[in-house]
N, C-alpha and C positions, 0 to 999 in steps of 0.2 A: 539553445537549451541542450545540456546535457547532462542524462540522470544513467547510473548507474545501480541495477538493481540488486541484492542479494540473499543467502539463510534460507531460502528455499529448501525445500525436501520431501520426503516420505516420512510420513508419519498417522501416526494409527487413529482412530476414530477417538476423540476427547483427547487428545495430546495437544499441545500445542508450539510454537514456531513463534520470532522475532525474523521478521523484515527488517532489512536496514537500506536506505536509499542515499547516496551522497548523489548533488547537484552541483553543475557548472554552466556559466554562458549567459545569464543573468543577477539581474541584484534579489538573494534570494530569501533576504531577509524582509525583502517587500513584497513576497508574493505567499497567496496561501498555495500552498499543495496538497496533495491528495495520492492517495492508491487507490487504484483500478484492480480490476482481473476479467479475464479473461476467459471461459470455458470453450471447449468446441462446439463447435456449430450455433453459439452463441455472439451476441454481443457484448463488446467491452463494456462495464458498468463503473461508475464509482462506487467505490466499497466505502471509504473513509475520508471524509477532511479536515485543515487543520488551518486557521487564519495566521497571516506571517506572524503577530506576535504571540500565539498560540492562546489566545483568548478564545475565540469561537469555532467547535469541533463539532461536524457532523459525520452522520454513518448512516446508511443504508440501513432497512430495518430487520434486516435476515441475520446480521453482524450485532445487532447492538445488545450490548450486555457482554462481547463474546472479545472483541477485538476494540485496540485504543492506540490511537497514533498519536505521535507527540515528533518532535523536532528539536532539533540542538544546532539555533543559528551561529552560533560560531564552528560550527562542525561541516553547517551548510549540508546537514543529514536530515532525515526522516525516518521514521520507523513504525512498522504496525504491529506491535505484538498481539498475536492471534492464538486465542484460549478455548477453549472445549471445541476444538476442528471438527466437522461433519463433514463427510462424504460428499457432500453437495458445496464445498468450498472448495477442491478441486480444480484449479483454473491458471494460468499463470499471473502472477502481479505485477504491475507494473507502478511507478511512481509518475507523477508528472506536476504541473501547474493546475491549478484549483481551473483554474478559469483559460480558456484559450491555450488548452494541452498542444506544445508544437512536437519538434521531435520524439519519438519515444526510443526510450530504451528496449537493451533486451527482454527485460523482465525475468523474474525465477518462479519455475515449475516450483507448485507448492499441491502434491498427492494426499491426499487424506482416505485411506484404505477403512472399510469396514470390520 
């Protein structure tokens, strides 16, 4: 597995940010995938998922209403577009495999300033 993550940035309190994830090293139109993040001194969580033929979508419920992932199997992409950011979103993202996440990527720092 290999996921490349990106659209990270600084961005101010209710602004919002598009994720973009492209995957390689599996067949990825058979698998569901998900975003993660990360804060410090935290554990990694799943933020969002998304089933391979993009039928069935869950999220975290700190997220929901806020952020919506979708996918483009011929792109072999993902993406989490993220809407009214709070301060408490703060964390790095990462993409990975819904289920049995192997290698991770770098992921991108995503600031959400007060």
């Amino acid at each position: 597995v290999q996921v490349t993550e990106s659209g990270g940035g600084l961005v101010q309190a209710g602004g919002s940010l598009r994720l973009s994830c492209t995957a390689s090293g599996f067949t990825f139109h058979t698998r569901g995938m998900a975003w993660y993040r990360q804060a410090p001194g935290k554990e990694r969580e799943m933020v969002a998922s998304i089933s391979s033929d993009s039928g069935v979508i869950d999220w975290t419920p700190s997220v929901e209403g806020r952020f919506f992932i979708s996918r483009d199997n011929t792109k072999r992409a993902v993406y989490l577009q993220m809407t009214s950011l709070k301060p408490e979103d703060t964390a790095r993202y990462y993409c990975n495999t819904q289920y049995d996440p192997e290698s991770w990527g770098l992921g991108t720092q995503v600031t959400v300033s007060s």
